[in-house]
C-alpha positions in Angstrom: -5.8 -35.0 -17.1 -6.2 -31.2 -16.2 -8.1 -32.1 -12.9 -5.5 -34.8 -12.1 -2.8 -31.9 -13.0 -4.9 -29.3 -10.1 -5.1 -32.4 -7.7 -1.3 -33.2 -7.8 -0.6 -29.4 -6.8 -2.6 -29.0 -4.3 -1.2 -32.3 -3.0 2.4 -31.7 -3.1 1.9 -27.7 -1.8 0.1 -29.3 1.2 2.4 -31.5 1.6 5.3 -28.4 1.7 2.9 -26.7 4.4 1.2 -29.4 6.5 2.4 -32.3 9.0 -0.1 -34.4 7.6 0.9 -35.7 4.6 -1.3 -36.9 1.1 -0.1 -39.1 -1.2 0.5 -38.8 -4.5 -0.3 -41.3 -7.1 0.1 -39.2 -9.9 3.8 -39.4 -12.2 4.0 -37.1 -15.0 2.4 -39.7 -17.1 -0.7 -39.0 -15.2 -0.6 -35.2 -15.5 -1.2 -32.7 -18.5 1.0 -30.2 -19.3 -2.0 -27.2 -19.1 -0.3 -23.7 -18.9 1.7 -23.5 -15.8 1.7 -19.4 -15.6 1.2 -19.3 -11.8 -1.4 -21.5 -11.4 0.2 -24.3 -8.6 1.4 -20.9 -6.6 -1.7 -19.7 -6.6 -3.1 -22.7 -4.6 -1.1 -21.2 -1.2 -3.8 -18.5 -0.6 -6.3 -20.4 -1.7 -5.4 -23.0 1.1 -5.3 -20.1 3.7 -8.8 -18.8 2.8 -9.8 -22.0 3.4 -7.7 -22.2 6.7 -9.3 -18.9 7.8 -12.7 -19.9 6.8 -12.7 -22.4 9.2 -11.1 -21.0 12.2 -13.7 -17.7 11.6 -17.2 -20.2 11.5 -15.9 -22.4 14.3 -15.4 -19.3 16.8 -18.7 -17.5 15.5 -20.5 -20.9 16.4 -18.4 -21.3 19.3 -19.1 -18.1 20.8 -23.2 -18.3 19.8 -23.6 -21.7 21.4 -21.3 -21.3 24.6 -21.6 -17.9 25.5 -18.4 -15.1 24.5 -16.2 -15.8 27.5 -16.6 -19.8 27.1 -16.7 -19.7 23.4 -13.6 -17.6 23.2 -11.7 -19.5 25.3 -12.5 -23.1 23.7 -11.8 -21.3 20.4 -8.8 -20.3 22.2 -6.7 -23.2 22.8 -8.7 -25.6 20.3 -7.2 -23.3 17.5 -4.0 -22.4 19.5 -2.9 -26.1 19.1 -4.2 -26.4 15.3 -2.2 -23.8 14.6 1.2 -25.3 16.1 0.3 -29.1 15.1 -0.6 -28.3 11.2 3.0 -27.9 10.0 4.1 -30.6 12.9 5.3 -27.4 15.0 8.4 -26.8 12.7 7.2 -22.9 12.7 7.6 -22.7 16.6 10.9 -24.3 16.2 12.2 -22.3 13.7 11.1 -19.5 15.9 12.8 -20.5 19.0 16.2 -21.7 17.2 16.2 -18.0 15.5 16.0 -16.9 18.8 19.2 -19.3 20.3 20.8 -18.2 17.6 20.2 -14.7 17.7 21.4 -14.7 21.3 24.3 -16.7 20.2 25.6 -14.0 17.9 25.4 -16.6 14.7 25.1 -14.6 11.2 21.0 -15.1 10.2 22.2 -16.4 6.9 23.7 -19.3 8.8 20.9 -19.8 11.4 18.5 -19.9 8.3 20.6 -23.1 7.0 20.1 -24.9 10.2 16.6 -24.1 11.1 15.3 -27.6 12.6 12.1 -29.5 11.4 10.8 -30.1 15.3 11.2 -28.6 18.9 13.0 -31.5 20.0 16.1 -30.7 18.3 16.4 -27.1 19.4 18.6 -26.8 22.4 19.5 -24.0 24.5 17.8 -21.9 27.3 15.9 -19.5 25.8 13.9 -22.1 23.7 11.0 -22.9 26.7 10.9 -19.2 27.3 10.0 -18.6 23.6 7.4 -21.6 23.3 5.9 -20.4 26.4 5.5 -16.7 25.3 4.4 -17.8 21.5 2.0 -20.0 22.6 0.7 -17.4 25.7 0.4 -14.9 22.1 -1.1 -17.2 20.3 -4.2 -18.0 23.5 -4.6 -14.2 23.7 -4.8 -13.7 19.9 -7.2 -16.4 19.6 -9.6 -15.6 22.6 -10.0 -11.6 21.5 -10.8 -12.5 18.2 -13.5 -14.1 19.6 -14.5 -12.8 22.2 -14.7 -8.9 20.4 -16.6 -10.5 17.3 -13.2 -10.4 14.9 -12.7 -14.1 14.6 -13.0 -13.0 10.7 -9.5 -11.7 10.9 -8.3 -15.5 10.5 -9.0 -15.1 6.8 -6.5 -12.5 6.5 -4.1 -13.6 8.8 -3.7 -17.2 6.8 -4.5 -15.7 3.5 -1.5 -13.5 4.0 0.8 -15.7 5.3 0.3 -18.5 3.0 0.8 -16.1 0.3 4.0 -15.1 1.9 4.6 -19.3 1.8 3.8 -19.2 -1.7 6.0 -16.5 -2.6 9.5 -17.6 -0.8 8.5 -21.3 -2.1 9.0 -20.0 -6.0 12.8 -19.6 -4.8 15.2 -21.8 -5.6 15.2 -24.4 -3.1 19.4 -24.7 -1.5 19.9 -28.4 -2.4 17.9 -29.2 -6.1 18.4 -25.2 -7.5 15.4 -25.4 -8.4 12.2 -23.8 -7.4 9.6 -25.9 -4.6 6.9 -24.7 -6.7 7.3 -24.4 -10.6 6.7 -20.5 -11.1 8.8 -17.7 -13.3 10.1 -15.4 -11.2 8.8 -12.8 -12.9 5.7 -14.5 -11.9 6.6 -13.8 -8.2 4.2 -11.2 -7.2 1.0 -12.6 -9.1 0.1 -14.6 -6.4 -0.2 -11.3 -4.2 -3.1 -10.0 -6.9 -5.3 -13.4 -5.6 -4.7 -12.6 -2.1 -5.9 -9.0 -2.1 -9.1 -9.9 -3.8 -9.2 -13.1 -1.2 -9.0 -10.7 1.4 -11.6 -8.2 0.3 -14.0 -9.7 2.9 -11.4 -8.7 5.7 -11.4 -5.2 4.0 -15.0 -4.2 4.2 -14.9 -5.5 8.2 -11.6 -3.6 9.0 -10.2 -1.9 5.9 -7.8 -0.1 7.9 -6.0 -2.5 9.7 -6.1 -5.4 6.9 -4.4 -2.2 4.5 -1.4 -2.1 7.2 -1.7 -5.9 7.6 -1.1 -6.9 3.6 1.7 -3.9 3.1 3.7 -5.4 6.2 3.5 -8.6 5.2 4.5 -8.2 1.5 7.1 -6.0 2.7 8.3 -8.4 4.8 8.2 -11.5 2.1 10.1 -9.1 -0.5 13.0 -8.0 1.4 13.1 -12.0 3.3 13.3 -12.8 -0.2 16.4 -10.9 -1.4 18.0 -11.8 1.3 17.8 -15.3 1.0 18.4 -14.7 -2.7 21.4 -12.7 -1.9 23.1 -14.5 1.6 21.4 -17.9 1.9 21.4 -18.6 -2.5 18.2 -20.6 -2.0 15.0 -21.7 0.0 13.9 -25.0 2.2 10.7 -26.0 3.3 12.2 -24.6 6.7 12.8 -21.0 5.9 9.5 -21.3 3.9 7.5 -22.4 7.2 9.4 -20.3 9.3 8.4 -16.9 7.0 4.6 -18.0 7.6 4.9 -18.6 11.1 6.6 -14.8 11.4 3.5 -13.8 8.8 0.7 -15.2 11.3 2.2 -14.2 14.4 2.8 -10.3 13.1 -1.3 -10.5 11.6 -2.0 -12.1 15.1 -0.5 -9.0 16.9 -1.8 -6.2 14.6 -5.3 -7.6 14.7 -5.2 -7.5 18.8 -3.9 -4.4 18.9 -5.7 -2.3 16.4 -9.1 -4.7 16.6 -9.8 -4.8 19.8 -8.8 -0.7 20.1 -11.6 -0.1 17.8 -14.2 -2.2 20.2 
């Protein structure tokens, strides 16, 4: 029952995250009640190490068996599109309808309620200009970390922004009240404790930048977070995906710049 318990959170947090959905055959018949302190939360960074894990073994291989300018660019846009097809591309299209709306002057409490689940359905003419220059970003990113050795910074870019997931997920979600994952919210800011230690790799390789990287990003998740609190009254698996996405493309930015300075 306690394994079944861990099984059916992982499922239902990858589920929140990823466009490829599991199913779930467990009903709370199936599960134990074992002491929820923080435990299902706690699965987001775990998911990003593994995330990062992969991404920094794939471009270390990559680069050892095709050369650094080959394996850096088929690092490049293999991991550039697995990065916009694991949540189905709702994070670039919450991006690019923030941007429409921005542009259209509409109050960010009301563009967060009507962030879009797929490109398709944003409209308007600075939407191609922003998919273009994310995805550009996301090719240059990719092929630096690479091609300067860094491809370890993956661990701390999806280790912190699944964490940042994790944390605006233990809001109330708008429509049910009640939170997408079961945690206290006193219990908020445990979940930041696991990703520090997750990212202690990152810190003996680039202690500097990974500092700078973790205080942005839980800056960024704790005032996101009173704000939706505050203006918005709640969460959706939109504004959750769309906080990550802003997470891994501000990590993606900071490693290029202050990486590839040190190189």
């Amino acid at each position: 029952m306690f394994f079944k318990s861990i099984l059916k959170d992982i499922i239902d947090i990858w589920n929140l995250i990823f466009a490829f959905p599991l199913k779930n055959h467990f009903d709370s018949k199936d599960v134990s009640e074992y002491p929820r302190i923080i435990i299902n939360q706690l699965w987001f960074p775990v998911l990003g190490l593994l995330l990062g894990l992969i991404y920094w073994l794939f471009g270390s291989l990559a680069v050892s068996i095709f050369g650094v300018v080959s394996g850096a660019i088929l690092f490049s846009f293999c991991f550039t599109i697995i990065s916009i097809l694991k949540d189905g591309g709702r994070g670039l299209a919450a991006i690019s309808a923030m941007v429409e709306f921005t542009c259209e002057k509409v109050p960010m409490d009301q563009s967060l309620l009507h962030l879009p689940s797929s490109v398709r359905s944003v409209k308007g003419p600075f939407v191609p200009v922003t998919i273009v220059l994310c995805v550009l970003l996301k090719l240059l990113c990719f092929f630096l970390m690479a091609y300067y050795g860094y491809a370890y910074w993956a661990i701390a870019i999806f280790v912190l922004s699944m964490t940042a997931r994790g944390h605006l997920a233990a809001v109330p979600d708008i429509q049910s009240n009640t939170p997408l994952v079961n945690v206290q919210p006193e219990q908020r800011f445990f979940v930041w404790i696991l990703a520090a230690f997750l990212v202690l790799f990152v810190l003996i390789r680039a202690p500097f930048t990974s500092l700078i990287g973790f205080g942005i990003i839980f800056l960024f998740s704790l005032f996101f977070t009173r704000f939706i609190d505050r203006q918005v009254q709640g969460t959706s698996p939109n504004i959750t995906n769309y906080a990550g996405e802003i997470s891994e493309l501000i990590l993606l930015i900071l490693g290029m710049l202050l990486l590839t300075s040190t190189f």
